[in-house]
C-alpha positions as CSV (number, residue, x, y, z in Angstrom):
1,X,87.9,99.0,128.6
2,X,91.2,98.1,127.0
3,X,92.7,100.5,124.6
4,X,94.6,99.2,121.6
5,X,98.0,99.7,121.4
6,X,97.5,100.9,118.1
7,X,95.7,104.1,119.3
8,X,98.3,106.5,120.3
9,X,100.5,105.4,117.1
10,X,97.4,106.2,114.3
11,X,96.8,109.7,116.4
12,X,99.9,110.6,116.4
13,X,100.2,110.5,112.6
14,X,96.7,112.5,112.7
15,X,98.2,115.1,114.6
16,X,97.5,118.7,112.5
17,X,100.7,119.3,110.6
18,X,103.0,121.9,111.7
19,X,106.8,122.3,112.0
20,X,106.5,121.2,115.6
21,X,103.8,118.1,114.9
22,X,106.8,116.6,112.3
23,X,108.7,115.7,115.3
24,X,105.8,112.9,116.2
25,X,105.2,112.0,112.2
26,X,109.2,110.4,111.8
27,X,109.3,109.4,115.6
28,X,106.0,107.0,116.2
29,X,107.4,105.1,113.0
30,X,110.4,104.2,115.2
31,X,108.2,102.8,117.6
32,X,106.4,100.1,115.1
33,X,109.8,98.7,114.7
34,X,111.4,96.3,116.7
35,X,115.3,97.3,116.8
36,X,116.5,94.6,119.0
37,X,115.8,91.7,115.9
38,X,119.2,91.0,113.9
39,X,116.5,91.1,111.1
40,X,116.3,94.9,111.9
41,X,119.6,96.3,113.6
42,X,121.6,94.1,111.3
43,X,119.9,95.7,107.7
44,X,120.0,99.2,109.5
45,X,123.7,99.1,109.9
46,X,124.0,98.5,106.4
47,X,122.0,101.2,105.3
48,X,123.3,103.5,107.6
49,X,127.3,102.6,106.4
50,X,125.8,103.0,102.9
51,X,124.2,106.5,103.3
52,X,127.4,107.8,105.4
53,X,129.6,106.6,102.7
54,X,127.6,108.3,99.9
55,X,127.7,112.0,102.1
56,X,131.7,111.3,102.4
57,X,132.4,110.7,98.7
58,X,130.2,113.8,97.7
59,X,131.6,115.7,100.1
60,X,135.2,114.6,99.0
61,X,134.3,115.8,95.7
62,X,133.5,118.9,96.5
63,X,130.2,119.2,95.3
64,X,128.2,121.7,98.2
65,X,126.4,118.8,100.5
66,X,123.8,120.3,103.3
67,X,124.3,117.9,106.0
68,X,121.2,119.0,107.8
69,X,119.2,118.2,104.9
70,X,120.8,114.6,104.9
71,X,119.6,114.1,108.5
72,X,116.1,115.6,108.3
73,X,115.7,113.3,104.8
74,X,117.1,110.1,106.5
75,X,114.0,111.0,109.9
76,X,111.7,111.3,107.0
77,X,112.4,108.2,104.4
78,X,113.5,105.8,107.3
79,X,109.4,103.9,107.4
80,X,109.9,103.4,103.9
81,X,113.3,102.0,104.0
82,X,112.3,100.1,107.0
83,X,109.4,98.3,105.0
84,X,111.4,97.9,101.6
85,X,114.1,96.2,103.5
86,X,111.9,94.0,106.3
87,X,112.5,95.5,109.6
88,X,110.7,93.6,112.2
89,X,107.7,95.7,113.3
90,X,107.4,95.7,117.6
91,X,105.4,92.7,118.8
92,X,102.4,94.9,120.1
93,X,102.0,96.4,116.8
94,X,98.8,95.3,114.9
95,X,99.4,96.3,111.5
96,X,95.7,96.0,110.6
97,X,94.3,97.7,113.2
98,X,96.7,100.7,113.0
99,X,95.2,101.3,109.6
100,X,91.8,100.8,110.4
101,X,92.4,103.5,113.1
102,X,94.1,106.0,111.1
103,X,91.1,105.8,108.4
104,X,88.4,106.4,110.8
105,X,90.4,109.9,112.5
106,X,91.8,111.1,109.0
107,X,87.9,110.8,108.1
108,X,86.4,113.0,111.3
109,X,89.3,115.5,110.9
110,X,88.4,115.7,107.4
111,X,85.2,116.3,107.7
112,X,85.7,118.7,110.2
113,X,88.2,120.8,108.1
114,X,84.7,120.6,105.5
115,X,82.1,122.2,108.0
116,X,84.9,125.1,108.6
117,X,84.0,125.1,104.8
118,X,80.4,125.7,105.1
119,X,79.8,121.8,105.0
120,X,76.9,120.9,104.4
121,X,75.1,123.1,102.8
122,X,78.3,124.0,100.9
123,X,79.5,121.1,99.1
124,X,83.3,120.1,97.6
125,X,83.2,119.2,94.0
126,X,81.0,121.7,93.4
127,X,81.4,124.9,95.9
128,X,85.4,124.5,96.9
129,X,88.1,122.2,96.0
130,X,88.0,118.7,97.3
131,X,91.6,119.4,98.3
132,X,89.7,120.4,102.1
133,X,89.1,116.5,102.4
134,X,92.8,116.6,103.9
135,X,92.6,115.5,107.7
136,X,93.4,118.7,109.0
137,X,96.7,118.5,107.6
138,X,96.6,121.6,105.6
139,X,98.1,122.3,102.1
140,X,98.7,119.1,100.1
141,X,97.1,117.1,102.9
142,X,94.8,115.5,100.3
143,X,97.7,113.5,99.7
144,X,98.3,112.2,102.7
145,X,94.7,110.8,102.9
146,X,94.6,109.3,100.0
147,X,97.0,106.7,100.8
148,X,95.7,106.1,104.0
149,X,92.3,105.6,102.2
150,X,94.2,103.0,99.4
151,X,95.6,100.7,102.1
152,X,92.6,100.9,104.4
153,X,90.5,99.7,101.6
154,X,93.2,97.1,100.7
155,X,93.1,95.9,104.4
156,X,89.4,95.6,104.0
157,X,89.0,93.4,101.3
158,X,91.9,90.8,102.0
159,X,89.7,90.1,105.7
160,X,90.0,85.9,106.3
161,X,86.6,86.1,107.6
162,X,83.4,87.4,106.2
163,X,82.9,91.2,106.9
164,X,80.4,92.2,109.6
165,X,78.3,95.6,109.3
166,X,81.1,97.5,111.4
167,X,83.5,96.1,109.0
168,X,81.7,97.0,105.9
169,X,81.4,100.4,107.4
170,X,85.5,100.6,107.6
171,X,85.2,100.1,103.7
172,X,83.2,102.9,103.5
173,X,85.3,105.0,105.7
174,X,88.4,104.0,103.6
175,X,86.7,104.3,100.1
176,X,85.5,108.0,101.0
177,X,89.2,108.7,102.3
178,X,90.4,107.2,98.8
179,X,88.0,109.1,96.2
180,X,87.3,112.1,97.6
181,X,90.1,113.9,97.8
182,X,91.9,115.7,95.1
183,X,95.0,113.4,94.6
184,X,94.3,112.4,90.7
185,X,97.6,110.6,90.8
186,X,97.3,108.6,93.8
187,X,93.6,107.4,92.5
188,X,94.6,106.6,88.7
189,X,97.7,104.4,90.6
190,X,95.3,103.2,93.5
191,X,92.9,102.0,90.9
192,X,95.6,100.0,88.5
193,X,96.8,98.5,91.7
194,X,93.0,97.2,93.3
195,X,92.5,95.7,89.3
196,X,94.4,92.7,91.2
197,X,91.2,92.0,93.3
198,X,89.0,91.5,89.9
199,X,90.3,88.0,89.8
200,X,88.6,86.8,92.8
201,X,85.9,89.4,93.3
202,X,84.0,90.2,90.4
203,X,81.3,92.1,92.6
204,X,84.0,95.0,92.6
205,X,83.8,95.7,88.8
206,X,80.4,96.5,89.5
207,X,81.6,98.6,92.3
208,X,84.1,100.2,90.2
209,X,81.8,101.2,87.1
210,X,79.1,103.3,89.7
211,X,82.3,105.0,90.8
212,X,83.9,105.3,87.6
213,X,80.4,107.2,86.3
214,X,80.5,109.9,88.6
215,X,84.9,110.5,88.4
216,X,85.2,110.0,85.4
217,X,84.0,112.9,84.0
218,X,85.3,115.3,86.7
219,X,88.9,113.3,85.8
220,X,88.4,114.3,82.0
221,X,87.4,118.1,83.1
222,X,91.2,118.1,85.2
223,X,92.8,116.6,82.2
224,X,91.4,119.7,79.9
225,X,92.5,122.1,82.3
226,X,95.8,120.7,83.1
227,X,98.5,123.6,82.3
228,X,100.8,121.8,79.5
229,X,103.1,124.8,79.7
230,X,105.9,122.5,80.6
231,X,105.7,119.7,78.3
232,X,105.5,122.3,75.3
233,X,108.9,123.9,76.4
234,X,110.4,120.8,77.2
235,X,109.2,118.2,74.4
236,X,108.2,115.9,77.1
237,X,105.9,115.3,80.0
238,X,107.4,116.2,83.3
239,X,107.7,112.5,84.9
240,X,109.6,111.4,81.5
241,X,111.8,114.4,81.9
242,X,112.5,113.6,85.3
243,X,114.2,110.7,84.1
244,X,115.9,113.0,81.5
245,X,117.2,114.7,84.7
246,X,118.6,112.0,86.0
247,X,120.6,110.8,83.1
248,X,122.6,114.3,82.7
249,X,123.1,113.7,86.5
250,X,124.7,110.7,85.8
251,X,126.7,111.7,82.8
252,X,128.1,114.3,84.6
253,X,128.5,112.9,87.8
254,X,129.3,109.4,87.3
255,X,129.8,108.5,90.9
256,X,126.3,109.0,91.6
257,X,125.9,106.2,89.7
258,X,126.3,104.0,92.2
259,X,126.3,106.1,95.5
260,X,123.9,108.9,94.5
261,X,123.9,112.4,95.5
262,X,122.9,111.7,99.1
263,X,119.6,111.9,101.0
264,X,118.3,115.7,100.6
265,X,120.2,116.8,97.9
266,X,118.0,116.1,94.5
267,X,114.6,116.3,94.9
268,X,113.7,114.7,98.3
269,X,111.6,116.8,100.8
270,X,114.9,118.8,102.4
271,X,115.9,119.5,98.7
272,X,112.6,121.4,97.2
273,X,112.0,122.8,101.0
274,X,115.2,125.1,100.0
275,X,115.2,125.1,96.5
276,X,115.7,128.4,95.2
277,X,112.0,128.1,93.5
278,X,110.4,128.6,97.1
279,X,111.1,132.4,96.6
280,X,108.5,132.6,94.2
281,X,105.8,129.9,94.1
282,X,106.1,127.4,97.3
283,X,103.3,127.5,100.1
284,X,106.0,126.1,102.1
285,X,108.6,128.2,104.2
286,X,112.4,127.6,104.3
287,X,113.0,125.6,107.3
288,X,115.5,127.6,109.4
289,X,117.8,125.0,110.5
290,X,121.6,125.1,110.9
291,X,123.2,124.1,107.5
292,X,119.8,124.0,105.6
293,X,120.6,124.6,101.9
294,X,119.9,124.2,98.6
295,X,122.9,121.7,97.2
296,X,124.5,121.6,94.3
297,X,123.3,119.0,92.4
298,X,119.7,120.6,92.8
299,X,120.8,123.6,91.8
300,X,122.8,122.8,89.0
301,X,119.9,120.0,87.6
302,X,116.9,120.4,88.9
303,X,116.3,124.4,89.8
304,X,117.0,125.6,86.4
305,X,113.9,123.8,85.2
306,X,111.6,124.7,88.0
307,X,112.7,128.5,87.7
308,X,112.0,129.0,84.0
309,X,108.3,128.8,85.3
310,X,108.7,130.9,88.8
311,X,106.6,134.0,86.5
312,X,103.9,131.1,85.4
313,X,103.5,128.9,88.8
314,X,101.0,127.2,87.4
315,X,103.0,125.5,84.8
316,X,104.8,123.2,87.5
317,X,102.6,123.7,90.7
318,X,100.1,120.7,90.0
319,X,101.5,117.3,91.2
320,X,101.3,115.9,87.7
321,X,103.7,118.8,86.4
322,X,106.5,118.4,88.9
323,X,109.5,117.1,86.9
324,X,110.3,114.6,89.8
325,X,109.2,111.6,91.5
326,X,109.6,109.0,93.8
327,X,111.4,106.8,91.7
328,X,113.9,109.2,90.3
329,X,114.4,110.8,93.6
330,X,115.7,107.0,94.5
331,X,117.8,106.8,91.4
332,X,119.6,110.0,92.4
333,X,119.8,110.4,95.8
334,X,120.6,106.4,96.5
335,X,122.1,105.1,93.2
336,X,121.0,102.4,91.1
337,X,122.4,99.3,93.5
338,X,120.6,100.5,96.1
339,X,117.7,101.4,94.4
340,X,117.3,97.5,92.8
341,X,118.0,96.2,96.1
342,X,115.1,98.3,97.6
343,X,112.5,97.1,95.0
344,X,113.9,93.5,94.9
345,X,113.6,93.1,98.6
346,X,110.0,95.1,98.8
347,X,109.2,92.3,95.9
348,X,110.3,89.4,97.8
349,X,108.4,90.6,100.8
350,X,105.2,92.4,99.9
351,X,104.3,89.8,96.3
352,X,106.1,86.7,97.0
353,X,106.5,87.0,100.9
354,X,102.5,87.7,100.6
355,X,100.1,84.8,101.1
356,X,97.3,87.5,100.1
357,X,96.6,90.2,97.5
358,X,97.0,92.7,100.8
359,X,100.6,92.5,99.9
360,X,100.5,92.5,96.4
361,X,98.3,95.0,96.0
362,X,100.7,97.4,98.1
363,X,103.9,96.4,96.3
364,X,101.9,97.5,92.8
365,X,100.7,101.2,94.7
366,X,103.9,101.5,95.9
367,X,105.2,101.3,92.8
368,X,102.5,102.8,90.6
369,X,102.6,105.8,92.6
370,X,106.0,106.9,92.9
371,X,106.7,106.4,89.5
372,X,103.7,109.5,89.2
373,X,104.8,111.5,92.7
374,X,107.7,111.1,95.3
375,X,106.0,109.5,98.2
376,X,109.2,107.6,99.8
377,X,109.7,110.4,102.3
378,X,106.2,110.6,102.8
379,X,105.8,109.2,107.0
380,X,102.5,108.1,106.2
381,X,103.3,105.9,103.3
382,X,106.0,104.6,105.1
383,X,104.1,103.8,108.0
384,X,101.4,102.3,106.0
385,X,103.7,100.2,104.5
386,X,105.3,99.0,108.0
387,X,101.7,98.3,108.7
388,X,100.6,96.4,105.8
389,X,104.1,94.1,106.2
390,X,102.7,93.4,110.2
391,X,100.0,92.5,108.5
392,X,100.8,90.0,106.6
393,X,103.3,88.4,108.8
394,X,100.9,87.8,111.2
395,X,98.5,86.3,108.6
396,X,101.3,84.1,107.3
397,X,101.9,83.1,110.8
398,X,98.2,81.9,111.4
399,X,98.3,79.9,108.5
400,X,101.6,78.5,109.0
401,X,99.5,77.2,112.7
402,X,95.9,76.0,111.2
403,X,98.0,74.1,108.5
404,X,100.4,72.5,111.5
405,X,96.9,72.2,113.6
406,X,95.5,70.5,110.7
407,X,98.1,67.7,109.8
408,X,98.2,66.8,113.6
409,X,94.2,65.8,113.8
410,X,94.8,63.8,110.6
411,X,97.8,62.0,111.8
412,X,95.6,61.6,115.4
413,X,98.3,63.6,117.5
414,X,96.7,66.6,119.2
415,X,99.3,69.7,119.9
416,X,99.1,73.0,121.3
417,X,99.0,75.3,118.9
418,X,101.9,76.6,117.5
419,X,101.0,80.1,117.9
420,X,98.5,82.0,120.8
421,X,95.7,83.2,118.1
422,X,95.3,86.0,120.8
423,X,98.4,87.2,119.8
424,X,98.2,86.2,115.8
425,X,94.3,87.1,115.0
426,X,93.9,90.8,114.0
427,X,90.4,90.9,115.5
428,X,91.6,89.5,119.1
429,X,95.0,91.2,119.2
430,X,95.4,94.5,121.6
């Protein structure tokens, strides 16, 4: 039996998460690219000039820059980047199947990190946290699944053909890996993102309103119990103040403006694995690695706000009350140039570039969710974005050769085909 090249990629983003197991989460993404293209090494150069220019000119300006940090944020954002900017993914990649695969393993591991919790006769939701749905990735790993769950299910409904048993079952698989965890954010921007699908399927309102009766008062319960500890010291919710961050940054820094602090300086991975708050309320521990430090810019604009709480951990451990996220960690770390190029070329790609809602519906999570929680440096969002651009490349290319297949039998002039559907169709490729 023939094993699909997609395999080994999905299980090695599965892998348990440890220091060691990071090494395979930033290095399969290099493999879905293909680095030979001019469409890849030529946009990586740029990037990479860009990002060496922005730690020289902070550096020159004598602001503290951890160089270490830089590197182990650049391993970590690069899938994102990749996708935003249109790296050709590797010919034997199958975008498609990659997620499909990645859904069904994050859904036995999770399940099997719920039996070490008594599953089933103890029950999450009602006995524990749902935060054990995590795919054996520990801490915070509810995270992680929950995306893979969004663009599984996304992949599942933008299927050419009608959807066998086996397929529906994938929907299933991809649904559980979406609602079940604990990631309130990623659902609420999951959810704004699949509305898009109303307009052709109406079945999925349905869908949505059995769901919605059974979350919907577990989300109101969270919302009562959310700590507002923050937002009454501050005057304003902690994603608004994020921006509020920013905006002294830039005041007082007004180079950042256009080069940003640097990768792993503001509020990236690198930056809150050293932040000085970690003494007190992280579950994470301080990477010991040469040159690992907190920089200046976080300490000077973002520590001061997360230590006010370091006696009340509660007031800024949630997701929802970390004065950050994905979109201001772009705005400071990259600049604003950068930052429009990124989400006018993910634009052109993922909603125009898209022949399907697959596309669409990405670009909307992808923006819907980082303006609630940094998930650029996230390897699994980035490779599920790599994924989902595969995806519908290849789709576009199997239209591109029906339509030419097409106009030759109506002008009476047979072809070959412009394309080997063995190597276009997501159900036949390796």
């Amino acid at each position: 039996m023939r094993i699909s090249t997609s395999l080994p990629l999905a299980a090695a983003m599965a892998i348990p998460r440890t220091a060691f197991s990071y090494a395979a989460y930033v290095g399969a993404p290099l493999l879905l690219i293909n680095w030979l293209s001019s469409r890849t090494y030529a946009k990586a150069i740029f990037l990479l000039v860009f990002l060496a220019v922005s730690a020289v000119v902070n550096r020159a300006l004598g602001l503290s820059f951890s160089v270490t940090a830089w590197a182990l944020e650049l391993a970590l954002v690069l899938p994102f980047l990749a996708a935003a900017l249109g790296f050709m993914p590797a010919k034997y990649v199958n975008g498609r199947r990659l997620i499909r695969i990645l859904n069904i393993i994050v859904l036995v591991t999770s399940l099997i990190s719920l039996v070490q919790q008594g599953f089933p006769l103890r029950l999450p939701y009602i006995h524990y946290l749902p935060d054990f749905w995590n795919g054996g990735f520990g801490n915070g790993g509810a995270k992680i699944v929950t995306i893979i769950g969004f663009f599984g299910i996304i992949e599942a409904l933008t299927r050419k053909r009608k959807m066998s048993l086996l397929d529906n079952r994938v929907l299933i698989v991809a649904t559980l890996n979406f609602v079940v965890p604990n990631f309130i954010l990623g659902i609420l921007a999951g959810v704004a993102a699949l509305i898009i699908f109303l307009r052709k399927n109406r079945l999925l309102l349905f869908f949505g309103a059995a769901l919605a009766m059974v979350f919907v008062p577990y989300l109101e319960y969270r919302s009562e119990q959310k700590n507002n500890v923050f937002t009454e010291t501050y005057g304003a919710n902690p994603k608004l103040y994020a921006f509020v961050t920013v905006g002294n940054l830039y005041r007082e820094q007004p180079h950042t403006v256009l080069v940003g602090t640097g990768l792993g300086q503001f509020t990236s991975q690198p930056a809150i694995w050293s932040s000085p708050i970690n003494r007190y309320i992280s579950t994470h521990d301080m990477p010991s690695l040469p040159g690992m430090f907190s920089a200046e810019v976080h300490n000077r604009y973002v520590a001061p706000a997360l230590l006010r709480f370091k006696t009340q951990k509660w007031a800024i451990y949630s997701s929802a009350n970390k004065p950050y996220s994905g979109v201001t960690q772009l705005l400071a770390e990259l600049g604003i140039p950068l930052t429009l190029l990124l989400v006018f070329a993910a634009y052109r790609l993922f909603w125009r570039g898209s022949q399907s809602d697959f596309g669409r519906a990405a670009f909307l999570f992808a923006v819907f969710v980082n303006l609630l929680d940094p998930q650029i440096d996230s390897p699994w969002f980035g490779v599920m974005l790599i994924a989902t651009l595969e995806a519908i490349r290849r789709d576009a290319a199997i239209k591109a050769s029906e339509r030419a297949l097409g106009e030759n039998r109506e002008s009476g002039v047979f072809t070959a085909p412009l394309a080997d559907r063995a190597d276009l169709e997501p159900g036949l490729a390796r």
